[in-house]
N, C-alpha and C positions, 0 to 999 in steps of 0.2 A: 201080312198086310203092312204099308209103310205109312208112317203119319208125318205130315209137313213137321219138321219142327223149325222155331223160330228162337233166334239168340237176340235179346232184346234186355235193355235195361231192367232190373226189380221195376213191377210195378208199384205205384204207393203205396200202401194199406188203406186199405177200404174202411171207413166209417163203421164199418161191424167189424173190424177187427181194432179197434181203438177203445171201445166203447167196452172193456172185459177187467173186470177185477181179476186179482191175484190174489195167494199166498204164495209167501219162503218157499222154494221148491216147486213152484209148479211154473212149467214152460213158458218164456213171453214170446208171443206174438213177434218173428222177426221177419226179416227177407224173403223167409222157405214159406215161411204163412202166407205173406202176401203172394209169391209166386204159384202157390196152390189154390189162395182164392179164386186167382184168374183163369183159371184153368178150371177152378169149379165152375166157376160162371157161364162157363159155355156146355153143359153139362146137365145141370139140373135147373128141371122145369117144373110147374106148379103139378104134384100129386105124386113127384118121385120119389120113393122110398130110399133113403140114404142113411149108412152108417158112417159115421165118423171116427176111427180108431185110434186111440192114445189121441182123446180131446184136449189134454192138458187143460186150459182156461176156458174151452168151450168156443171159442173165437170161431174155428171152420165152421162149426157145427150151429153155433148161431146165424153165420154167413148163409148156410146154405138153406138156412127156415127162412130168411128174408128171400132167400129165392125161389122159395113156393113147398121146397122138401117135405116131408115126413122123416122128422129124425131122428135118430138112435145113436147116442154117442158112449163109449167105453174110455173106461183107461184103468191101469193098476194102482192108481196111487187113491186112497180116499180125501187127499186134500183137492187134486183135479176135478174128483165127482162133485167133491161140495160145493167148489167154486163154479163149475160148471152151468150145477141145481140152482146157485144165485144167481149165475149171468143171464141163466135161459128163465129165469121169475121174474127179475128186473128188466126184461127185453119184452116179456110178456110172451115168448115161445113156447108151447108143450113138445119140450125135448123130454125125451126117457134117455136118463141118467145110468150107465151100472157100474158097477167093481169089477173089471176083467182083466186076464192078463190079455196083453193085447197079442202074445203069441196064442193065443187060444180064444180067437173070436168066438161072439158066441153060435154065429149061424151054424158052428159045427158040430154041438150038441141038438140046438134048434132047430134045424133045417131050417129058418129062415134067409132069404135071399134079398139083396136089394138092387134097385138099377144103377146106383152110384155108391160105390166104397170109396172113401177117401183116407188117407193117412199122413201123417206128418211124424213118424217112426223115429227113436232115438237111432241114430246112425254114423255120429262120429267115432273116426278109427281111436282107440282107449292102449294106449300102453298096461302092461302088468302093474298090479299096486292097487292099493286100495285105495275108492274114491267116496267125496262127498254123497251123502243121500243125493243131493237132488242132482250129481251127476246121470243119475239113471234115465234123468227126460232123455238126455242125450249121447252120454258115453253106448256102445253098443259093439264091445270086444274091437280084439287088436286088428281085424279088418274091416270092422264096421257093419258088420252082415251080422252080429248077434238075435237083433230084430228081423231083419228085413227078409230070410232068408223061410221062416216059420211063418210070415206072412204072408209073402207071397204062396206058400204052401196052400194056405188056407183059403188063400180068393179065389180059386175055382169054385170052391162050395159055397161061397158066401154070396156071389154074383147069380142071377140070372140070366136066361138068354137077353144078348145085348145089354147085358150089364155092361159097367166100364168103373175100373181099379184107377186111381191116381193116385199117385204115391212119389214123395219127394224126396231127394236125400242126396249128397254128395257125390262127384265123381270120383272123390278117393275111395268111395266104398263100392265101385263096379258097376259101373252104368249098365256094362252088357252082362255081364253076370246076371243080372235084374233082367234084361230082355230075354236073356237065353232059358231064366228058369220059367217065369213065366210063358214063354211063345212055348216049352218042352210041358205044361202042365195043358194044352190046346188053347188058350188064349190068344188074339193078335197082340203085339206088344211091341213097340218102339215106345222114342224119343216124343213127349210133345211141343216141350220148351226148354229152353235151358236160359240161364242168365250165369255171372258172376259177379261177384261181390267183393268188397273187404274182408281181410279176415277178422273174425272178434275171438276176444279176449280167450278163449278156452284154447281154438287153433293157434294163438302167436305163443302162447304157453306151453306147446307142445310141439314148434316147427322144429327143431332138433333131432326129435325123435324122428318126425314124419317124413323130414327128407332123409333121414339115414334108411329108413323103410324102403323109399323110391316113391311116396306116395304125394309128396308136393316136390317140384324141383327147387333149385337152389336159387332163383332170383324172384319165385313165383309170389306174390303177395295178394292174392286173389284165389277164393273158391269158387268152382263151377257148381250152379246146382242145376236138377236135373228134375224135372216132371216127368214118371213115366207112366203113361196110359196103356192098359190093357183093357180087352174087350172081352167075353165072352161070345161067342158067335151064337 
């Protein structure tokens, strides 16, 4: 199955994704959040059972309770959960909070299912070396697929019939890679949206490496990002 996709500016950030406390180390709300929101937005309806994976500040996950959800959000880190536990107390939302690794959802133990999984997965391409803790929201191995690859694993079992997967992340880390393992797990899966951006501070720190890679060209000052929707049928 093929889904329109549309290239269109980052959309703003949504009022629910401004309104989230932080800690040191836990993910801010940037371009891939907003780009995700919108895409959630067409998505989840009042009474939809959705998990949120690698919530980092809770931002998606609070977005998607203002749009009527039942939410479940995970992440590995206990500073993400705590913050999370605050943003969704302060919002006044009953979000269930847990500790997981986000390669190991829990509907895989659970057998719970939900209509909408959402992710915002650490997925920038990481040269060798050892990096900062809070690199781990986002570093995710030298192609980028250290995350992304265990998750999409996993959204077969995590989805029910007409469920639907969204999930963001870079075109340096294989957009169709992303289609092909997903549509090869029976899911539909394309492209929903894509936008490009600037690059921040982490990418202009590491264009050296990335274009020696083949994975940004050499005048490129811009990342594509990428929404990709899959269904379960």
């Amino acid at each position: 199955m093929l889904y329109r996709t549309s290239t269109a500016p980052t959309p703003p950030p949504s009022p629910a994704l401004d309104r989230v406390w932080r800690l040191p180390g836990v993910y801010r709300p940037q371009a891939d959040t907003a780009l995700l929101a919108a895409a959630l937005s067409r998505e989840v309806v009042p009474g939809s059972d959705v998990l949120d994976v690698g919530t980092g500040s809770g931002a998606l996950a609070l977005y998607a309770s203002r749009l009527g959800g039942c939410v479940e959000a995970v992440d590995i880190s206990w500073r993400a959960v705590a913050v999370t536990r605050l943003n969704a107390l302060r919002a006044g939302h009953p979000i269930e909070v847990h500790r997981r690794d986000i390669r190991h959802p829990p509907g895989r133990a659970s057998r719970r299912t939900y209509d909408v999984v959402v992710s915002n997965p650490p997925y920038v391409p990481a040269p060798p070396g050892p990096a900062h803790r809070g690199a781990r929201a986002w570093d995710a191995g030298p192609d980028g697929r250290q995350v992304l690859d265990p998750l999409c694993a996993a959204s077969a079992e995590l989805l029910r019939p007409g469920g639907v997967l969204l999930m963001v992340h870079s075109a340096m880390s294989g957009t169709q890679a992303t289609v092909d393992l997903l549509t090869g797990l029976g899911l539909s899966a394309g492209v929903g949206c894509r936008a490009r951006v600037p690059l921040g501070p982490v990418l202009r720190s590491r264009l050296p490496w990335l274009r020696a890679r083949g994975l940004m060209a050499a005048a490129d000052e811009q990342e594509e990002l990428v929404v990709i929707r899959a269904e379960r049928r």
